[in-house]
MDAnalysis code that builds the backbone (N, CA, C; Angstrom):
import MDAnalysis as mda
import numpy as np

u = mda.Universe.empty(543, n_residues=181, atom_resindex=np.repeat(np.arange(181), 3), trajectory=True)
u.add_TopologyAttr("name", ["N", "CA", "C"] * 181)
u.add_TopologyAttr("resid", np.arange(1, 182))
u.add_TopologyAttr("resname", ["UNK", "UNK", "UNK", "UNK", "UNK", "UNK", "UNK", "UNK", "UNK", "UNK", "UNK", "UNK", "UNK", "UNK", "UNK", "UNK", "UNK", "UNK", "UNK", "UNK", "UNK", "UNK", "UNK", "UNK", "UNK", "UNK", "UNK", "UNK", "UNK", "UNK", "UNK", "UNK", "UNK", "UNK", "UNK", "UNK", "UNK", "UNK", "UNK", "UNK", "UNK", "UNK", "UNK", "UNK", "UNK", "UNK", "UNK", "UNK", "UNK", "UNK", "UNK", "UNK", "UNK", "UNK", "UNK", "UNK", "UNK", "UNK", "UNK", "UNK", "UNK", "UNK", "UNK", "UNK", "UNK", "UNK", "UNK", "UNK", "UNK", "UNK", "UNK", "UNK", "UNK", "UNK", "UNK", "UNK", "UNK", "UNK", "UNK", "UNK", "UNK", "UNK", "UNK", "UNK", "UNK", "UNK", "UNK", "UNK", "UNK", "UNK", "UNK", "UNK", "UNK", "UNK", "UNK", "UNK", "UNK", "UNK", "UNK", "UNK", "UNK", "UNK", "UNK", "UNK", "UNK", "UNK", "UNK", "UNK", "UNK", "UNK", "UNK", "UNK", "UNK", "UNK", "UNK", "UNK", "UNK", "UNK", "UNK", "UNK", "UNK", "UNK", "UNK", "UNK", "UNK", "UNK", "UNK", "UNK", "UNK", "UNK", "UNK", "UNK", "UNK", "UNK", "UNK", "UNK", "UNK", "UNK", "UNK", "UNK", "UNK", "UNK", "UNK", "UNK", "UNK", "UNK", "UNK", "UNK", "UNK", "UNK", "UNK", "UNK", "UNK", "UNK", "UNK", "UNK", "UNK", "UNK", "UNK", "UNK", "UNK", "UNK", "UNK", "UNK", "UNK", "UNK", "UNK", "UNK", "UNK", "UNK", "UNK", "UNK", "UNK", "UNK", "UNK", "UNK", "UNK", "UNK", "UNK", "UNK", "UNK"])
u.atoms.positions = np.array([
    [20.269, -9.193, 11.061],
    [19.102, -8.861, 10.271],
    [18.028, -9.938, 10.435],
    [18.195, -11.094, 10.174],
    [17.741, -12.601, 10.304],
    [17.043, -12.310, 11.925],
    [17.518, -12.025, 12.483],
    [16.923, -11.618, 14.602],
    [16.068, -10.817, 14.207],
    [16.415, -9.439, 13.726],
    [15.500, -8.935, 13.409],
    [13.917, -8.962, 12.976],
    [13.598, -9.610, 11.969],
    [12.670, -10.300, 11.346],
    [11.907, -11.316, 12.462],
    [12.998, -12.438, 13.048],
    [12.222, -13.255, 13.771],
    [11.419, -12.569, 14.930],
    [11.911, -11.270, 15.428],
    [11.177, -10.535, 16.282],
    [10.165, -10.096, 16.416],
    [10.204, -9.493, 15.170],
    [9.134, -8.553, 14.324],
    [7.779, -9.780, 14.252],
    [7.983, -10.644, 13.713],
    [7.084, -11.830, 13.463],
    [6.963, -12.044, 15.237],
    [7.396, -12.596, 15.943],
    [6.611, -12.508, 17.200],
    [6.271, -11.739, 17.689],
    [6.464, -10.614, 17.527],
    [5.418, -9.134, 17.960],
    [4.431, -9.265, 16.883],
    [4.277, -9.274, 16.296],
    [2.851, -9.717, 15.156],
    [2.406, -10.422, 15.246],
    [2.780, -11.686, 15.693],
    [1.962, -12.831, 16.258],
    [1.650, -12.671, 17.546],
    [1.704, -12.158, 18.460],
    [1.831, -11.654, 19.712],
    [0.475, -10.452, 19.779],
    [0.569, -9.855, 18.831],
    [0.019, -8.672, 18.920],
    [-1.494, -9.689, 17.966],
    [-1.369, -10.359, 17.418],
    [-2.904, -10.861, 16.707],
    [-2.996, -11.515, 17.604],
    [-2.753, -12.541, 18.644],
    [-3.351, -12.914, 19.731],
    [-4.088, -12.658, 20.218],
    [-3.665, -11.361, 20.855],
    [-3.798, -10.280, 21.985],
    [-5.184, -9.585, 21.500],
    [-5.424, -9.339, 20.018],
    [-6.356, -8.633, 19.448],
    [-7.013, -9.201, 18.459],
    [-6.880, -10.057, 18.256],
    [-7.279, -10.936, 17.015],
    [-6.999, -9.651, 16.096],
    [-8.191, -10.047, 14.941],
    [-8.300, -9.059, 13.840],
    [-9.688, -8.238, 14.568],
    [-8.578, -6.796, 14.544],
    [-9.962, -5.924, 15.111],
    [-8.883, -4.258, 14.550],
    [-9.920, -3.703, 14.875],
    [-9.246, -2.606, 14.840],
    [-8.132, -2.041, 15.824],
    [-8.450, -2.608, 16.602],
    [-7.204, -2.073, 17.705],
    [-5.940, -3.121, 17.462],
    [-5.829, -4.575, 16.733],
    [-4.811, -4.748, 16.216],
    [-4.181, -4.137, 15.252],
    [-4.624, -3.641, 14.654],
    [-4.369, -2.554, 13.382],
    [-3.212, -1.430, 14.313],
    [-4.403, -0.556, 14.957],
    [-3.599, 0.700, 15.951],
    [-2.304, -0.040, 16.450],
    [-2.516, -1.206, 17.080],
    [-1.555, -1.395, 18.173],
    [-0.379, -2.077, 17.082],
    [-0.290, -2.584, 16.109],
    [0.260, -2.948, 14.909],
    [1.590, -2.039, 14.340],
    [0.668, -0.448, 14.244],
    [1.270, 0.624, 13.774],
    [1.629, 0.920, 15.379],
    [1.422, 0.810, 16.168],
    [2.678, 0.731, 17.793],
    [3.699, 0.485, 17.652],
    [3.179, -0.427, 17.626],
    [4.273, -1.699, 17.688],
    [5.310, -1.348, 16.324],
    [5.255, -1.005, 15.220],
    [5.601, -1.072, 14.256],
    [7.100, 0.447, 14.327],
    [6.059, 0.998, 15.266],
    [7.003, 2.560, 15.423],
    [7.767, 2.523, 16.424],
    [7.163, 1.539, 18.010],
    [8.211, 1.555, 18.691],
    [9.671, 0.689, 18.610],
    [9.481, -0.571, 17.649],
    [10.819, -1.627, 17.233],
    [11.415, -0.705, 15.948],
    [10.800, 0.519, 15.768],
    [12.260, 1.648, 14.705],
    [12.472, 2.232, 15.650],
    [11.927, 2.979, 16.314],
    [12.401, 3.965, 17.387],
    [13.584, 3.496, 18.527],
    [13.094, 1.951, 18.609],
    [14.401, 1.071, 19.487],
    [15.167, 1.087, 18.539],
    [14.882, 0.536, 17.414],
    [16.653, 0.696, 16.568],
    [17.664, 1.843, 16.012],
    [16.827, 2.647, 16.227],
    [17.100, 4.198, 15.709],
    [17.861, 4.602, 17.330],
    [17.327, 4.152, 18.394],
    [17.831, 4.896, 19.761],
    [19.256, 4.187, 20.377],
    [19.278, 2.976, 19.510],
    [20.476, 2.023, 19.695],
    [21.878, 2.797, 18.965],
    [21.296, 3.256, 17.764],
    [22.178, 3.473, 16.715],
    [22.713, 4.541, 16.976],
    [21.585, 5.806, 17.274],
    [22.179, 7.462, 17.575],
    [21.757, 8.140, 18.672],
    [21.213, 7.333, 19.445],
    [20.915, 8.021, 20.715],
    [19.630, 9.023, 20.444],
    [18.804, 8.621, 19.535],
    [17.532, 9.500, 19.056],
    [16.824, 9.061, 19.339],
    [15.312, 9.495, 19.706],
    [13.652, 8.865, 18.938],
    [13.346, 9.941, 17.800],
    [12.935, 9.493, 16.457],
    [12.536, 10.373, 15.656],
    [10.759, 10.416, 15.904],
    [10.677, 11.640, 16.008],
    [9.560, 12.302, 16.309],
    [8.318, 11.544, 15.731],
    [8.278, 11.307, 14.301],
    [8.250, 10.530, 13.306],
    [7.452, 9.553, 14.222],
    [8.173, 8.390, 15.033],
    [7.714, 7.295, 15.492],
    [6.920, 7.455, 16.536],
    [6.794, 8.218, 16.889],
    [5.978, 8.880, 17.859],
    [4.519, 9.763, 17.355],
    [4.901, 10.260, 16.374],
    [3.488, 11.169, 16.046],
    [2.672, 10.033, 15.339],
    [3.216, 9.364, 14.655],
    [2.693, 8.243, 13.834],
    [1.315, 7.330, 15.262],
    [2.099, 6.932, 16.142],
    [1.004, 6.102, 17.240],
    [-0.288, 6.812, 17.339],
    [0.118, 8.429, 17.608],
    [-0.847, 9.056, 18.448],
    [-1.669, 9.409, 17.135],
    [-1.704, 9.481, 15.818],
    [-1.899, 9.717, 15.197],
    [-3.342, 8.581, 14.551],
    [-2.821, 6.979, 14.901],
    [-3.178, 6.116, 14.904],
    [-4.247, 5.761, 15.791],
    [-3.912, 6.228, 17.358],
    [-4.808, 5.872, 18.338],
    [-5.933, 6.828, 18.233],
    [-5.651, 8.411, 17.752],
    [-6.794, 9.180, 17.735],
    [-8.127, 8.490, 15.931],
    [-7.316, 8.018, 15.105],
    [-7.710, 7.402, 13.934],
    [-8.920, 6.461, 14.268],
    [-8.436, 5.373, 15.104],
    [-8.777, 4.467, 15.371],
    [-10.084, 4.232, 16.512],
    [-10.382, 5.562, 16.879],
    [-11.673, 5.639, 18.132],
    [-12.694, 5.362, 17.499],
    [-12.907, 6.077, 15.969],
    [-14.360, 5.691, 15.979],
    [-14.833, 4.222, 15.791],
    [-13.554, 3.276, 15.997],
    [-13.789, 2.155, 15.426],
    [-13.519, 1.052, 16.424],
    [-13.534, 1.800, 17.516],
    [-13.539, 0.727, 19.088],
    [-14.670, 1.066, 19.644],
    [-14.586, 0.570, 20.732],
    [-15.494, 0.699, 21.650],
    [-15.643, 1.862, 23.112],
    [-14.433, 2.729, 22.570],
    [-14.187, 3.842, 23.925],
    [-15.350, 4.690, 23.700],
    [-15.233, 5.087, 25.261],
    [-16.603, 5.968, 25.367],
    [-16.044, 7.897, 25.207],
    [-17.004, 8.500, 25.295],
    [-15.961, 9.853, 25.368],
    [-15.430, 9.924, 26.442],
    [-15.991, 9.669, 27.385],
    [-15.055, 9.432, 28.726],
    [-13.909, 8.873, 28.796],
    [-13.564, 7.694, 28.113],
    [-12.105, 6.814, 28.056],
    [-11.671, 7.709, 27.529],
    [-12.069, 8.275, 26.182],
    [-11.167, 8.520, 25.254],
    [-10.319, 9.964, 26.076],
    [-11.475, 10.758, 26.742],
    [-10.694, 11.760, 27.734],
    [-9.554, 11.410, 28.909],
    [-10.146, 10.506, 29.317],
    [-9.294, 9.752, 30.247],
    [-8.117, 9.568, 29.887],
    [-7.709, 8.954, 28.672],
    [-6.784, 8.586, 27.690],
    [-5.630, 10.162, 27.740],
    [-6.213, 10.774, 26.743],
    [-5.504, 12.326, 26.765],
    [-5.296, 12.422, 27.846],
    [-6.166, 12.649, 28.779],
    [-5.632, 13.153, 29.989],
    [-4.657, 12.776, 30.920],
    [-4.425, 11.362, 30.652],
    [-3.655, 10.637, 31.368],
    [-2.031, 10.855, 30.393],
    [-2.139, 10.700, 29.135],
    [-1.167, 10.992, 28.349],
    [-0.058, 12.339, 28.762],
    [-0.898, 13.252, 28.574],
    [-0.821, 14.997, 28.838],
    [-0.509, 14.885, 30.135],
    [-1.001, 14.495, 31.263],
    [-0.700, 14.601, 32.646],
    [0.770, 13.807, 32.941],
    [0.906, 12.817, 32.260],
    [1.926, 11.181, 32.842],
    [2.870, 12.381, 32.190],
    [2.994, 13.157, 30.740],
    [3.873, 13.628, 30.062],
    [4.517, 14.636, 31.467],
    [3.649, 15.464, 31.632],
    [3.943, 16.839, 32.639],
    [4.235, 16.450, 34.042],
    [3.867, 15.425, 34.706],
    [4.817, 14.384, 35.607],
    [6.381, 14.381, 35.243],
    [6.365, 13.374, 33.992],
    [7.812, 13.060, 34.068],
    [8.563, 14.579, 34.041],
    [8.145, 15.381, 32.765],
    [8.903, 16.587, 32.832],
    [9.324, 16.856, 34.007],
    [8.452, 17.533, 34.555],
    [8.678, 18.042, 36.145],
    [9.900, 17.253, 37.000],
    [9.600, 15.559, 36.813],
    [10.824, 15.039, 37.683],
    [12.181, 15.051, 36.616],
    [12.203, 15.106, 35.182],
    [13.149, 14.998, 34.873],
    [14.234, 16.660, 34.857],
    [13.187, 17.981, 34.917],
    [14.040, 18.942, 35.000],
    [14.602, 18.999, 36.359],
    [13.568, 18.285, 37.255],
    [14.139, 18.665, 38.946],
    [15.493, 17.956, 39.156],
    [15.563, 16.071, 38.444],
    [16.686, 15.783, 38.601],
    [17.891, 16.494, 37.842],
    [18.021, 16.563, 36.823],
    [18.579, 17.260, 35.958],
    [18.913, 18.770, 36.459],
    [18.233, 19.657, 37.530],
    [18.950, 20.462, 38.251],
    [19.802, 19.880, 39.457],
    [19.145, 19.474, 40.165],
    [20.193, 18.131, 41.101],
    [21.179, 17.633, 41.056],
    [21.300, 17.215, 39.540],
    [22.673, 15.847, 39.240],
    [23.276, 17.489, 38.459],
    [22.715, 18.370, 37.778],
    [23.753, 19.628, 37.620],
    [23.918, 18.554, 35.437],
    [23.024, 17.429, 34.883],
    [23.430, 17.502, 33.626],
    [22.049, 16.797, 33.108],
    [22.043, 16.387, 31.813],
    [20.709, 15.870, 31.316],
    [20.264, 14.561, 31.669],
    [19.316, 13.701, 32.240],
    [19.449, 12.652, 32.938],
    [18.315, 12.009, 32.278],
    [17.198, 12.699, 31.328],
    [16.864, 11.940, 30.000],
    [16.575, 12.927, 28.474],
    [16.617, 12.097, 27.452],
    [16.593, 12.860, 26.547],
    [14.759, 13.467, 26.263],
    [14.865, 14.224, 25.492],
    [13.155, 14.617, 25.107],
    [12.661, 13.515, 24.171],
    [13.335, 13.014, 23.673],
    [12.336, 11.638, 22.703],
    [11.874, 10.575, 23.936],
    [12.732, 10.342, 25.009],
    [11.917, 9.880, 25.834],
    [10.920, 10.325, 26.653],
    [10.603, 11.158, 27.069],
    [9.553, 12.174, 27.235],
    [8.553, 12.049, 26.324],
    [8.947, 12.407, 25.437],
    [7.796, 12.108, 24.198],
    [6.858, 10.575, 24.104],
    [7.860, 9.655, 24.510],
    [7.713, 7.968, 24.439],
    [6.597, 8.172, 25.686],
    [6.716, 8.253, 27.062],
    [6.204, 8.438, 28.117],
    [4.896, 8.982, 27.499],
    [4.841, 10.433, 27.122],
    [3.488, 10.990, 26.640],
    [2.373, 9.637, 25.708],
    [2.932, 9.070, 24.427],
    [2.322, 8.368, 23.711],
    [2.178, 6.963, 24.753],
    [2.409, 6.398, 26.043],
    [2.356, 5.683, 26.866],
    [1.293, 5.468, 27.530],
    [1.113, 6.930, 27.932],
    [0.089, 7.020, 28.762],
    [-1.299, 7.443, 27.825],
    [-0.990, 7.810, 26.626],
    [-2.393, 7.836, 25.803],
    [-2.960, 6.520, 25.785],
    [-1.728, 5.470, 24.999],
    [-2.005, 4.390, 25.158],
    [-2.918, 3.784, 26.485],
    [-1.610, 3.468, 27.471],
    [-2.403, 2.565, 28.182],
    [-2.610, 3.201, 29.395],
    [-2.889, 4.394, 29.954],
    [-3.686, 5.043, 31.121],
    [-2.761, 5.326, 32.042],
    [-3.057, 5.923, 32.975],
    [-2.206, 5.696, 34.306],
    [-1.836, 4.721, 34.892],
    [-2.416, 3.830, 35.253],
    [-2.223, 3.004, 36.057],
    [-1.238, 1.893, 35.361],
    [-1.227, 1.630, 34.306],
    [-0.516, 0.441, 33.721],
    [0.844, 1.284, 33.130],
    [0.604, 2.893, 33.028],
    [1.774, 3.344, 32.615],
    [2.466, 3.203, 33.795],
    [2.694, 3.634, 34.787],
    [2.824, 3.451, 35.974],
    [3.740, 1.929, 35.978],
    [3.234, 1.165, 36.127],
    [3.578, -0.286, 36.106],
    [4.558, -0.318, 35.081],
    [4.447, 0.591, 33.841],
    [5.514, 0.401, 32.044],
    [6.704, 0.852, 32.914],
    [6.679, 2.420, 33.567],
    [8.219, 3.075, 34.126],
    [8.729, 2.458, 34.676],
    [8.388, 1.510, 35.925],
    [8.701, 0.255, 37.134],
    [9.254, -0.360, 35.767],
    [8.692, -1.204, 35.120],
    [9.422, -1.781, 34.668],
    [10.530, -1.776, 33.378],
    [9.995, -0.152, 32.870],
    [11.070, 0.358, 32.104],
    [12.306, 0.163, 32.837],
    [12.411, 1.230, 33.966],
    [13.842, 1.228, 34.349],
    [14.234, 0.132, 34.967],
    [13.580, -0.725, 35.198],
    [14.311, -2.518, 35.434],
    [15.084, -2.806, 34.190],
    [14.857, -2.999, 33.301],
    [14.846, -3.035, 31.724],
    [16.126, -2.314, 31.321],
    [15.788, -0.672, 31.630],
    [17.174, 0.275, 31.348],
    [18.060, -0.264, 32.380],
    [18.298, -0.684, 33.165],
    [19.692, -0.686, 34.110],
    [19.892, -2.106, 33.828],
    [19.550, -3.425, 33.035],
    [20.001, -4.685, 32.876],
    [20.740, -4.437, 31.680],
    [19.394, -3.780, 30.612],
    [20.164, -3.225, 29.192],
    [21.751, -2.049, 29.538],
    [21.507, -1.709, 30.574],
    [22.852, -0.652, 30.597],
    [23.918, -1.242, 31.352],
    [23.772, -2.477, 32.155],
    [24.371, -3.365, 32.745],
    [25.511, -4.180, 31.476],
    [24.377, -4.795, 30.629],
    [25.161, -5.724, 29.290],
    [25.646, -4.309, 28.412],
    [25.314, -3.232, 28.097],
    [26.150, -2.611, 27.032],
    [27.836, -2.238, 27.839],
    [27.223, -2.165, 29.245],
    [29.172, -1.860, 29.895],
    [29.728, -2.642, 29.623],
    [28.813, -3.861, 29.519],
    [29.914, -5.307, 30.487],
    [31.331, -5.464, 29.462],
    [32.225, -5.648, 29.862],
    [33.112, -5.954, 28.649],
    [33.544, -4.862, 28.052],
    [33.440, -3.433, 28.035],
    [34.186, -2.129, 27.666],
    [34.266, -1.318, 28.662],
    [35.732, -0.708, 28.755],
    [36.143, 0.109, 29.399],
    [35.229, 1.444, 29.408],
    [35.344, 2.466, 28.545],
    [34.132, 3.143, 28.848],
    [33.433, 3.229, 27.668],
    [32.387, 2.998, 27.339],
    [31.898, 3.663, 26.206],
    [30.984, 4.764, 25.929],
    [30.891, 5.317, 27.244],
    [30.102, 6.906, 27.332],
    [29.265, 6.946, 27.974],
    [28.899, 7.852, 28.716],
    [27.551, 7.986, 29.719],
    [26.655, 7.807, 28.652],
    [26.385, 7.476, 27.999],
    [24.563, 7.578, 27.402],
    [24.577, 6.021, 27.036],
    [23.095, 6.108, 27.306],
    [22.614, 4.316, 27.661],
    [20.990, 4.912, 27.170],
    [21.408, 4.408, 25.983],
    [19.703, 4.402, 25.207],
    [18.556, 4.159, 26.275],
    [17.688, 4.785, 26.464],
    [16.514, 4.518, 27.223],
    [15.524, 3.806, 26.557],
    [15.005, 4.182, 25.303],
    [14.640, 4.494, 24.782],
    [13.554, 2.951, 23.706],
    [14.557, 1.800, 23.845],
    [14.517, 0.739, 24.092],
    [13.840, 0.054, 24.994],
    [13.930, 0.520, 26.365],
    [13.834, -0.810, 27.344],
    [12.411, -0.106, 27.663],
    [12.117, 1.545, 27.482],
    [10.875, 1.920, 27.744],
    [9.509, 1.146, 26.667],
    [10.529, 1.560, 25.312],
    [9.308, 0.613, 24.193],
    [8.917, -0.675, 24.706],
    [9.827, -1.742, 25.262],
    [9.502, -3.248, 25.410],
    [8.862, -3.121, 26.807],
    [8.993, -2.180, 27.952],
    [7.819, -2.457, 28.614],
    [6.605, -2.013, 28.582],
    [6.380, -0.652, 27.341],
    [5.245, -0.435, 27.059],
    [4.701, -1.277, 25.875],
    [5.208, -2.469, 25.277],
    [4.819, -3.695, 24.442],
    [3.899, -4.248, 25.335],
    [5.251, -4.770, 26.380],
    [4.605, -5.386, 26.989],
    [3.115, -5.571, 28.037],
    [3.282, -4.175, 28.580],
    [2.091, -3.653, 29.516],
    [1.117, -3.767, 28.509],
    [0.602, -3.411, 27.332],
    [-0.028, -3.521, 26.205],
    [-0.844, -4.477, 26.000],
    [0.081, -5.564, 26.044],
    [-0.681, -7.048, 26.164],
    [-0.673, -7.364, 27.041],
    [-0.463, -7.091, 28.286],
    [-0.737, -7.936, 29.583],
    [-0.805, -7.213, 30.444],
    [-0.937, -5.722, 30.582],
    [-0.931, -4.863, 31.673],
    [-2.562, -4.847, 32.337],
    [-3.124, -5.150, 31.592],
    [-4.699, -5.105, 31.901],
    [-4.944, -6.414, 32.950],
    [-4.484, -7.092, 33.065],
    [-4.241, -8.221, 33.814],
    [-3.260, -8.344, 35.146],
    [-2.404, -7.784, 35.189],
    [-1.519, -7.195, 36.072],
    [-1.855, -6.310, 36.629],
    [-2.538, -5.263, 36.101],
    [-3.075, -3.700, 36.793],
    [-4.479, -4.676, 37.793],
    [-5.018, -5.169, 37.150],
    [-6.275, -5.899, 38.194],
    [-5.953, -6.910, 39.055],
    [-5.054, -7.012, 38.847],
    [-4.178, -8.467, 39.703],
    [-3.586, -7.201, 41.282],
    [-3.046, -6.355, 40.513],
    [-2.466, -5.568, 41.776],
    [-3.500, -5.130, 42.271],
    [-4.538, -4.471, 41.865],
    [-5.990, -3.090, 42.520],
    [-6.133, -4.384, 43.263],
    [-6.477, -5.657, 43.148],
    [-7.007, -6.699, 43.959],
    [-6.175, -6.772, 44.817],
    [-5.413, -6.650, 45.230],
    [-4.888, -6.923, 46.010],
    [-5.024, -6.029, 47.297],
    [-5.265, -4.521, 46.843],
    [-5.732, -3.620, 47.580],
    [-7.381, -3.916, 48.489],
])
C-alpha cells in the first residue's frame, strides 16, 4: 500500500513538472489518475473498467476550450484516436484468427483508442513499441518462479506506463526520431 502512494506522488510530481499548473495538468492528472486504477484493476482480474477509460476521454474533450488546440489538432486528435483504435482491431481479429484464440482483451483496445486521442499517431506509435517491450519483461517476471500460472498476462499495465510515459516525453522523442529522417 505504502509503494503504492509513493508512486502515485511521483506521477504527480512528474506530471506538475511536465505541466506546471495549467489546464492540461488537470486533464493529464485525471489520466494519469485512471490509468494507475485501470493497472491495478488489470493486475487483480484481468479487466479495464470502462469507467477508466471514459473518464480520460471525457476529460480531454472537457479540457479543449481551455488549451491551446486548434480545430485542426483537436480533429487530428479524434482522428488519430478512432483510426489507431480501427488499426489495432483489424490486427488483433486477424491475429486472433491465425493463433485460432483471443490474443488481446477489448479493454485494451479501448486503452489504445484513449492513446491515440491523447497523444496522436506518431508518439502512439512509439507507446505500442514500447508497450510490448514492457508486456513481455512484465510477463517475463510474473512466470519467473511459477510453474504455470495461466496464459493471461495483463497487458493492460505495461500499455498505461508507456502511454505515461510517451506523455511526458514523447514530444521529444517523436522530434528526436522525424530528425533523424
Amino acid at each position: 500500500m505504502k509503494c503504492r502512494r509513493h508512486f502515485f506522488t511521483l506521477v504527480s510530481v512528474l506530471t506538475l513538472l511536465r505541466f506546471d499548473l495549467s489546464p492540461e495538468f488537470v486533464r493529464n492528472m485525471v489520466l494519469a489518475c485512471c490509468l494507475f486504477c485501470l493497472s491495478l484493476v488489470d493486475l487483480e482480474i484481468f479487466e479495464i473498467p470502462n469507467g477508466c477509460l471514459l473518464i480520460p476521454v471525457i476529460a480531454w474533450f472537457v479540457a479543449i476550450p481551455f488549451t491551446e488546440m486548434s480545430g485542426m489538432d483537436v480533429l487530428y486528435h479524434v482522428a488519430s484516436g478512432v483510426g489507431y483504435g480501427a488499426v489495432m482491431l483489424a490486427l488483433v481479429l486477424l491475429f486472433d484468427k491465425i493463433l485460432g484464440k483471443e490474443t488481446m482483451g477489448g479493454g485494451d483496445l479501448k486503452l489504445f483508442v484513449v492513446m491515440g486521442l491523447y497523444l496522436g499517431v506518431a508518439a502512439s506509435l512509439f507507446a505500442l513499441f514500447f508497450s510490448c517491450i514492457l508486456g513481455l519483461i512484465m510477463g517475463a517476471i510474473q512466470k519467473r518462479g511459477k510453474e504455470n500460472k495461466g496464459p493471461q498476462i495483463p497487458f493492460g499495465p505495461a500499455i498505461a506506463l508507456a502511454f505515461y510515459a510517451m506523455l511526458l516525453y514523447g514530444g521529444g522523442l517523436v522530434n528526436w526520431y522525424m530528425g533523424l529522417l
